[in-house]
C-alpha positions in Angstrom: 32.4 25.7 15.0 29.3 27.2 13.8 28.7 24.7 11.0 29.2 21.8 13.8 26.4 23.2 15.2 23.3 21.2 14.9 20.1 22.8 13.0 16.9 22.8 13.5 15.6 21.0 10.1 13.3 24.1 9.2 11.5 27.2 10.7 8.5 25.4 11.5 10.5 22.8 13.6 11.9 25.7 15.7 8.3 27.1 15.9 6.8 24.3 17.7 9.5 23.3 20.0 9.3 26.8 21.1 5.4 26.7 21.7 5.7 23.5 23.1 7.9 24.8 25.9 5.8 27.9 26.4 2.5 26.6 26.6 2.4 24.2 29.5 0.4 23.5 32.7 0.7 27.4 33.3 -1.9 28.1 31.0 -4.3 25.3 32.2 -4.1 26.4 35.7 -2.4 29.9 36.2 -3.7 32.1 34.3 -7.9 30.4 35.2 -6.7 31.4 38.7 -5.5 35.0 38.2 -8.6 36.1 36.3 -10.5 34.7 38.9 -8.6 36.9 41.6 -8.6 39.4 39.8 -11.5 40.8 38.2 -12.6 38.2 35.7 -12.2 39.5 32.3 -10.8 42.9 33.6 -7.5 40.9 34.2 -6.9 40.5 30.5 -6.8 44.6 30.4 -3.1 44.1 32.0 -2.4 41.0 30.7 -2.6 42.2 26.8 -0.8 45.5 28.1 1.9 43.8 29.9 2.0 41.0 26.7 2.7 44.3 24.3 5.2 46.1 26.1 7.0 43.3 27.9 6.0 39.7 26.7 6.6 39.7 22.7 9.8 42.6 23.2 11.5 39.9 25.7 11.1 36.8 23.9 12.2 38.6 19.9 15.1 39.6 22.4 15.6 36.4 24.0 15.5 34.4 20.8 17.5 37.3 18.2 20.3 37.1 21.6 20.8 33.3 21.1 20.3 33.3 17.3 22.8 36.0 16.9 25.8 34.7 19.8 24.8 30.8 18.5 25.4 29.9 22.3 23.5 28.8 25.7 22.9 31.6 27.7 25.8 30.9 30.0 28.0 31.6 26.7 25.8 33.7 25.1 25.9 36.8 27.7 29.5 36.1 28.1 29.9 37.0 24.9 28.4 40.0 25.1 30.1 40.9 28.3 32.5 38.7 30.1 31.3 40.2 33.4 28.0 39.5 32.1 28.5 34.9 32.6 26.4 35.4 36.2 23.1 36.1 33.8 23.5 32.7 31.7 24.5 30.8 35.2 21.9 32.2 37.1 19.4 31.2 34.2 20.7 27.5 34.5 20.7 28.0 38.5 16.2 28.7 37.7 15.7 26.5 35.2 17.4 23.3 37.3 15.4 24.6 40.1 12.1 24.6 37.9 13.1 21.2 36.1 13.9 19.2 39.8 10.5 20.2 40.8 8.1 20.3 37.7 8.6 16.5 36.7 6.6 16.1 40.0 3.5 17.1 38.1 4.0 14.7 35.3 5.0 12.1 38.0 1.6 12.3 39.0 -0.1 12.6 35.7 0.8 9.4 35.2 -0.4 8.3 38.4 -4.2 9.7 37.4 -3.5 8.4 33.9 -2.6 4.4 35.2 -5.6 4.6 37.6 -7.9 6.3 34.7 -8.1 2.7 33.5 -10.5 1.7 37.0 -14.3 1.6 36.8 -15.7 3.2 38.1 -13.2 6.0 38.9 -11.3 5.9 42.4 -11.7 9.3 43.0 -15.6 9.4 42.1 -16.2 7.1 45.3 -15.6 6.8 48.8 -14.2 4.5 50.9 -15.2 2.3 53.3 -14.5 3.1 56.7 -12.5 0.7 58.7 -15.9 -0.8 60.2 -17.6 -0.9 56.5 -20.4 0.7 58.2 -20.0 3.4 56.1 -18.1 6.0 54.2 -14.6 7.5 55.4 -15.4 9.7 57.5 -12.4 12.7 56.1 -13.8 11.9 52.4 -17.1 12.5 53.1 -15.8 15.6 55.1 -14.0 16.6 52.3 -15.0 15.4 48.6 -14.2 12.3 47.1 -12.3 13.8 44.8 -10.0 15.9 47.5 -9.5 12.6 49.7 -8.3 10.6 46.4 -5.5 13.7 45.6 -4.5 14.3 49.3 -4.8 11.0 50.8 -4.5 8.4 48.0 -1.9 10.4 45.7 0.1 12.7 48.1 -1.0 11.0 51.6 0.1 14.4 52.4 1.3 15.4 56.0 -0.7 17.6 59.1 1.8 20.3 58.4 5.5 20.7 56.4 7.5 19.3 60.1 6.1 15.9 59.5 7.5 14.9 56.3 7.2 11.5 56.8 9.0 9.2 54.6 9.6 8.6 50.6 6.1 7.1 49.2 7.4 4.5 46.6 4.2 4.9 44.3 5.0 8.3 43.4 8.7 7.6 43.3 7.8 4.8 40.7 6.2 7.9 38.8 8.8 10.4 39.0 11.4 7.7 37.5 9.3 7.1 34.9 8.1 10.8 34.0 12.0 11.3 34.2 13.1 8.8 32.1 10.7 9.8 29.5 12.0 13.0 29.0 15.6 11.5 29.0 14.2 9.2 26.0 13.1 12.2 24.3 16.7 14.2 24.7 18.0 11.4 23.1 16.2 12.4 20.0 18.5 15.1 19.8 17.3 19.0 18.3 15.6 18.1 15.7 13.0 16.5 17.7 11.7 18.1 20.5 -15.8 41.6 36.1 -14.5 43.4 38.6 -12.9 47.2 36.8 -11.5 48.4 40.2 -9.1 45.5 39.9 -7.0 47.2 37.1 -5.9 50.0 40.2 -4.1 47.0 42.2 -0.9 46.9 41.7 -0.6 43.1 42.3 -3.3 42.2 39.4 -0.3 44.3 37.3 2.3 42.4 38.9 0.5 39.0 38.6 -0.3 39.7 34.9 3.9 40.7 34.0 5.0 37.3 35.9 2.6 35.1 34.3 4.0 36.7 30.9 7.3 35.9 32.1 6.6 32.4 33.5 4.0 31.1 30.9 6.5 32.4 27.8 9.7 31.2 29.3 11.7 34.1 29.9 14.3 34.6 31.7 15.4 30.6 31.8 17.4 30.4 28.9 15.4 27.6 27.2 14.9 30.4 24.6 18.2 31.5 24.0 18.8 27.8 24.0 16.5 26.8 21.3 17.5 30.3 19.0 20.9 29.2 19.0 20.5 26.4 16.5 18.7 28.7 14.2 20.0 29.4 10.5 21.4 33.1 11.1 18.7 34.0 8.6 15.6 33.1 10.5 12.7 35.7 11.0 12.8 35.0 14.9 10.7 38.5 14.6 7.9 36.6 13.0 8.7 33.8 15.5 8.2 35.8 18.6 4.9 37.3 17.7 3.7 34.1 16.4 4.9 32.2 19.9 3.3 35.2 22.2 0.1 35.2 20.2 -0.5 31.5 20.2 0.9 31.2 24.2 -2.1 34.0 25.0 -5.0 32.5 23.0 -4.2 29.0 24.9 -4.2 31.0 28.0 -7.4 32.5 27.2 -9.1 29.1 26.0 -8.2 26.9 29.3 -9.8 29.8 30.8 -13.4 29.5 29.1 -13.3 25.8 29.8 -11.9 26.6 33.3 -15.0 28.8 34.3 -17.2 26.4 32.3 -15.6 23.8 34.7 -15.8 25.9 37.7 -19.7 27.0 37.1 -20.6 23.1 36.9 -18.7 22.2 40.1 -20.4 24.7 41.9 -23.8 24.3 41.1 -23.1 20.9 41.7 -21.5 21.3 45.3 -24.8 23.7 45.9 -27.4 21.5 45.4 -25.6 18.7 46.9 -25.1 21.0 49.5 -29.5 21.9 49.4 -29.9 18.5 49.5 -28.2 17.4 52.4 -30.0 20.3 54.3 -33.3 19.2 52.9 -32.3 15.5 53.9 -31.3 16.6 57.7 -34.6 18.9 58.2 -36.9 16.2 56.7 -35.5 13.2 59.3 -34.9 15.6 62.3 -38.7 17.1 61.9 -40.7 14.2 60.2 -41.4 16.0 57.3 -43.0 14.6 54.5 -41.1 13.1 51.7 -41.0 16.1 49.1 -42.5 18.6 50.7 -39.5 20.5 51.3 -37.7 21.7 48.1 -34.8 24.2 46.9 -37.4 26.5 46.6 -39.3 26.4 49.7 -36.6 25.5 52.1 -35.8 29.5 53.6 -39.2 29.9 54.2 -39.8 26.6 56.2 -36.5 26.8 57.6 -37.8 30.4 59.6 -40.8 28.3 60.3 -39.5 25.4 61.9 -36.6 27.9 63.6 -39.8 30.2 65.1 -42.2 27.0 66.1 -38.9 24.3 67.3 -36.8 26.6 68.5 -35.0 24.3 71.0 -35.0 21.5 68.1 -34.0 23.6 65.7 -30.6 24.9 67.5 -30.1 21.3 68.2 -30.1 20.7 64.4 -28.5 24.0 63.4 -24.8 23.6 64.0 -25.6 20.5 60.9 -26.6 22.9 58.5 -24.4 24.1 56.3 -25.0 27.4 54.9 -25.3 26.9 51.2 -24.4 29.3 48.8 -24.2 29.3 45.3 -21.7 33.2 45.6 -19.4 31.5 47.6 -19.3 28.1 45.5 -18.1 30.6 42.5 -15.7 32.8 44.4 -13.7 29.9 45.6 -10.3 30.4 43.9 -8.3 27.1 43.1 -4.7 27.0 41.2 -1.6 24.9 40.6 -2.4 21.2 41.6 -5.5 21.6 42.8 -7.3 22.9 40.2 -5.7 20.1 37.9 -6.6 17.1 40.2 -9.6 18.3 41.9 -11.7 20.7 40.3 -11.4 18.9 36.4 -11.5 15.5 38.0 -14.9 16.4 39.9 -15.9 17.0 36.3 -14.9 14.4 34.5 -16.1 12.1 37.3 -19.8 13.0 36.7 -19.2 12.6 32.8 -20.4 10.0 30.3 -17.7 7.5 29.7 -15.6 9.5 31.9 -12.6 6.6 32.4 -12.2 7.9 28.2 -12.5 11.2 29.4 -10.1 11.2 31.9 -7.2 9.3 30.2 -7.7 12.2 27.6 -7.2 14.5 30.0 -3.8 13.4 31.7 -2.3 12.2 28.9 -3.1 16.1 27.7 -1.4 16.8 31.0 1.3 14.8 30.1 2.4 16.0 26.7 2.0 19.7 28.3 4.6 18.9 31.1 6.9 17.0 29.1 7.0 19.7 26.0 7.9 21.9 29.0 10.2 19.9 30.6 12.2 19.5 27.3 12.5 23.5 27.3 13.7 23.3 30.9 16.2 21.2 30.1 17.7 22.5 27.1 18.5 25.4 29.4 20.6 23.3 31.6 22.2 20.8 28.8 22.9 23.6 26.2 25.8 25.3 28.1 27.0 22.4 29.4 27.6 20.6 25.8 28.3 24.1 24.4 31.4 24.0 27.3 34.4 22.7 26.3 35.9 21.8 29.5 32.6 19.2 30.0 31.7 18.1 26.4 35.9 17.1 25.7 35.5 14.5 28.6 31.5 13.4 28.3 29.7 12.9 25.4 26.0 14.4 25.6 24.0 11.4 25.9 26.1 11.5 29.7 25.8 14.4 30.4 21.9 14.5 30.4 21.8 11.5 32.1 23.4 12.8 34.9 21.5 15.9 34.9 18.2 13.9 34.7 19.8 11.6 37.6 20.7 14.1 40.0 17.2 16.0 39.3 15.1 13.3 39.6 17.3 11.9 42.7 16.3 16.1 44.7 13.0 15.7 43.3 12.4 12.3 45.5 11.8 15.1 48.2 8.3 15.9 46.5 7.1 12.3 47.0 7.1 12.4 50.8 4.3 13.1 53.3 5.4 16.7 52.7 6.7 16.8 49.5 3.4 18.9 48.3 4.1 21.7 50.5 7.8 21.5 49.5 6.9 21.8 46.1 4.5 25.2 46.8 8.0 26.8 48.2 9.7 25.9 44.8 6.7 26.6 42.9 6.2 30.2 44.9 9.8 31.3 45.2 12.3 29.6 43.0 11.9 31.6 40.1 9.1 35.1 40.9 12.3 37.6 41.7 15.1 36.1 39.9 13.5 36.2 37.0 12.9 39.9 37.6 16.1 40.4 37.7 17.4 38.6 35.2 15.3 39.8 32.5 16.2 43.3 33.5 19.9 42.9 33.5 19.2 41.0 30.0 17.5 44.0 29.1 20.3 46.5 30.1 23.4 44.4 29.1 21.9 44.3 25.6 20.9 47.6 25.0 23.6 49.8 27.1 26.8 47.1 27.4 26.3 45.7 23.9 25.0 48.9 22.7 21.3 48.9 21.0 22.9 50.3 17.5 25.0 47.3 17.7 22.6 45.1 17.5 20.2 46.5 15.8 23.2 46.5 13.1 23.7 42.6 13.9 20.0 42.0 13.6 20.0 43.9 10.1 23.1 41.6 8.9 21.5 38.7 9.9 18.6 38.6 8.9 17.9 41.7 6.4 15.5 43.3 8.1 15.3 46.7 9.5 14.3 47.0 13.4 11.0 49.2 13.7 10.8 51.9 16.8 8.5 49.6 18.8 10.8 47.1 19.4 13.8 49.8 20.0 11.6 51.9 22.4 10.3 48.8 24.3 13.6 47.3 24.7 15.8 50.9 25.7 13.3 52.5 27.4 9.4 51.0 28.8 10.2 47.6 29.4 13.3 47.8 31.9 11.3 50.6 33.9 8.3 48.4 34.0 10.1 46.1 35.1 12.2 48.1 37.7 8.9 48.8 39.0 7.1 45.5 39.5 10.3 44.4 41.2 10.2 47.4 43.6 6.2 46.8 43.7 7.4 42.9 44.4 9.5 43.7 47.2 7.2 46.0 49.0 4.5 43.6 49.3 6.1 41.0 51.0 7.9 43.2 53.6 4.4 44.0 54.3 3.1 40.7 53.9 4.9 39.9 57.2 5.7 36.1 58.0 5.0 33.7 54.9 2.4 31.6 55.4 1.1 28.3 53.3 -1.9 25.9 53.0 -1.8 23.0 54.9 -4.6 19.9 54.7 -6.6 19.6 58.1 -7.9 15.8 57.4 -10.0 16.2 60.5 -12.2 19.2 59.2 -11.6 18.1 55.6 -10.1 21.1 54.1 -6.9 23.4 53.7 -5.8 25.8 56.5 -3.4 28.5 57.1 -0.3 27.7 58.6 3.3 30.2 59.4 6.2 28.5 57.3 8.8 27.2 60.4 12.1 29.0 60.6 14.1 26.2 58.1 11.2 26.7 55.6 11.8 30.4 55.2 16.0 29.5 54.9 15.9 27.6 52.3 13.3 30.5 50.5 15.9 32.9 51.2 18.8 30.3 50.0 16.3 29.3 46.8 16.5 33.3 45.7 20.0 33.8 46.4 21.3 30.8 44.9 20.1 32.3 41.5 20.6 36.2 42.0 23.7 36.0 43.7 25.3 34.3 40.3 24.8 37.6 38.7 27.1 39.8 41.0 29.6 37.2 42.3 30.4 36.2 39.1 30.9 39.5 37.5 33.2 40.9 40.8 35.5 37.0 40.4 35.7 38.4 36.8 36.7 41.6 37.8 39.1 39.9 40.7 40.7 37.8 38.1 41.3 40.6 35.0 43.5 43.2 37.6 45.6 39.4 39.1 46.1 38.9 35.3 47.1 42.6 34.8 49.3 42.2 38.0 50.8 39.5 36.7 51.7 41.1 33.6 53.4 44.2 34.9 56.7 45.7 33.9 59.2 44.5 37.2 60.7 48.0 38.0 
């Protein structure tokens, strides 16, 4: 069976694939966001800790597991325990839930990317109004780059009741981003500031998950992709090679992120000045030029002390610039990919160049990702012979493409956006806690550490060194233990989940309380993955004593 196994063609093959899968739209987005909440550079203090003692130990074990069982993970941890199949299934249970919702983002690459083409840009403009007596009144509200991602792209709903119906532009899109990546299964393996931070315990609970989301661990892509490794391979080397490259991506976006985020918001401030300057100068009858950036606080307590009455009039129009605030505004996910780049690129030379650049980079991110995600799904399915005696691969991808991109037609409603926060928020954070951690434990004290160390050493010839023993046997599972108890805690006292939903008459995002059905299917997203791991091990259990029954002396 083993030499029927397909191979990658050589090391370096198996190398990119991997870094392909882990570096994705994670590291353009994510991780800009977290070092903005927290602390700035100070966040990479528990980033690099948390990337030493439980990014590069997870993913050597992750990819030596699959390399060494030369099976999906569904097989794979079976093979190591047969109460142990609920890991592998709940890994495929994430990773379908990642994959129905993540082409989304590609989906509306390509929608950016198709209208990157226009001059000059549509999201650089306003509208008319209906009148064409001037501009739209939410996008000049708003920005004209915020109306063109929540009107034009998502026409997104007043709130998650009012999904609305299927929007067939973006449907278009997802078809296409999915059949892309079904075209590229085809191919087959051989082708695809702030220091008092460091004492919260979320900036140390943000900094684990985005190891564990931006390196892929805990899905099963890894275990996947190891699997059709020579026996031989270093995947030592490979897992310090993958983490290092993963993080120094992670840390690139970010200086072009902040670079980004420093031009939008001297940008929106003296737009900002401006319009002040522009109101005081018509309301008083000032003279052209005479009120400047630098003068306007001081005329502005002149004309408040000698107009009062005028001046309150006026006042209420005034918005209260501020250059602090501008830089303290924290964007992520989606909107720091459509709105805050795209307000760059927008006021760029030959930006229509810049911008296909741009999502097309988005693109080849999401789909190297979206390969990953799927070869977690399709690996034990063709590795199964029950499935793989009756379909060849090339159906059973297609079905699994069908079906996810047929659940993913939710995300292109009215409010498909805020369904894809939920996803995005809570399909993966705590089962992947807890799988890692029962990966953790069923290799070290079911398959026994010796063990495989011993394995490792047969395999490859090479002796295992104390750091990756101690990490693996000892500081990573109680890390680990604790984040998830730290996890836990925090949204008991969170209280009632909340989201951000787009106000189109004040032209920005508020706060809303997720409705009752919302929070069901967050608790059915978590249990559908976690539960794998106990149900299947006690069916396991129920099944060994019926065959022992079964198999009993008769008296």
């Amino acid at each position: 069976m083993e030499k029927a196994r397909p191979l990658w063609a050589n090391p370096l093959q198996f190398v990119f694939a991997c870094i392909s899968y882990a570096v994705g739209l994670g590291n353009v987005w994510r991780f800009p966001y977290l070092c903005q909440m927290y602390g700035g550079g100070s966040f990479l203090v528990p980033y690099v800790i948390m990337l030493i003692v439980e990014g590069m130990p997870l993913l050597y074990l992750e990819l030596a597991v699959g390399q060494r069982m030369r099976q999906g993970s569904i097989g794979a941890w079976r093979t190591i325990s047969p109460y142990l199949g609920g890991v592998g299934l709940a890994s495929v249970v994430v990773s379908f839930f990642l994959s129905t919702y993540y082409n989304i983002i590609n989906a509306w690459a390509f929608w950016y990317l198709f209208h990157s083409f226009q001059d000059p840009l549509p999201w650089s403009v306003c509208p008319l109004n209906g009148n064409r007596t001037g501009y739209n009144e939410e996008c000049e509200t708003a920005s004209s780059t915020q109306y063109f991602w929540y009107r034009k792209t998502l026409n997104i709903a007043p709130s998650i009741q009012d999904s609305g119906g299927v929007q067939w532009e973006q449907a278009l899109c997802l078809i296409l981003a999915w059949l892309v990546v079904y075209l590229c299964i085809l191919r087959g393996t051989e082708s695809t500031g702030k220091l008092e931070q460091l004492a919260n315990p979320k900036a140390w609970i943000n900094a684990a998950t985005q190891i564990f989301f931006s390196l892929g661990l805990g899905f099963g892509s890894l275990i996947a992709f190891a699997s059709y490794n020579q026996p031989s391979t270093n995947c030592q080397k490979h897992a310090i090679i993958v983490s290092l490259v993963n993080s120094s991506t992670s840390i690139f976006a970010s200086i072009v992120t902040f670079s980004i985020y420093g031009f939008k918001a001297t940008f929106n401030y003296e737009s900002c000045l401006n319009k002040v300057i522009l109101l005081l100068t018509n309301s008083f009858d000032l003279e052209d030029g005479f009120l400047t950036a630098s003068n306007l606080e001081q005329v502005k307590g002149y004309l408040a002390s000698a107009f009062p009455s005028r001046y309150s009039e006026v006042l209420p129009q005034m918005k209260n610039c501020s250059l602090e605030s501008e830089l303290a505004t924290a964007v992520q996910g989606t909107g720091l990919s459509f709105i805050v780049y795209t307000e760059a690129i927008k006021n760029m030379a030959a930006s229509q160049l810049w911008s296909v650049l741009y999502f097309f980079m988005l693109l080849m991110l999401g789909i190297g990702s979206m390969l990953g995600n799927t070869a977690a799904i399709l690996t034990p399915l063709t590795d199964s012979k029950l499935i793989s005696s009756h379909l060849p691969k090339e159906a059973i991808s297609g079905l699994v493409c069908l079906v996810n991109c047929a659940i993913g037609l939710v995300f292109t409603t009215e409010a498909g956006n805020y369904w894809f926060d939920i996803f995005n928020d809570y399909a993966a954070t705590l089962p992947l806690l807890l799988i890692v951690l029962v990966e953790i434990i069923a290799v070290c004290y079911v398959f026994g550490l010796r063990r495989f160390e011993s394995d490792l050493k047969a395999m490859t010839g090479r002796t295992l060194n104390w750091y990756w023993k101690a990490m693996w046997a000892g500081v990573s599972p109680l890390l680990i233990i604790s984040l998830f108890v730290f996890y836990l805690s925090d949204y008991i006292l969170t209280g009632t989940l909340q989201y951000q939903a787009w106000d189109a008459s004040q032209g920005q995002l508020v706060t809303k309380d997720y409705p009752l059905y919302a929070l069901a299917v967050i608790g059915l997203l978590v249990a559908a993955s976690t539960m794998c791991i106990p149900l299947v091990a006690l069916g396991t259990f129920i099944v060994r004593c019926l065959k022992r029954g079964d198999t009993a002396p008769m008296a």
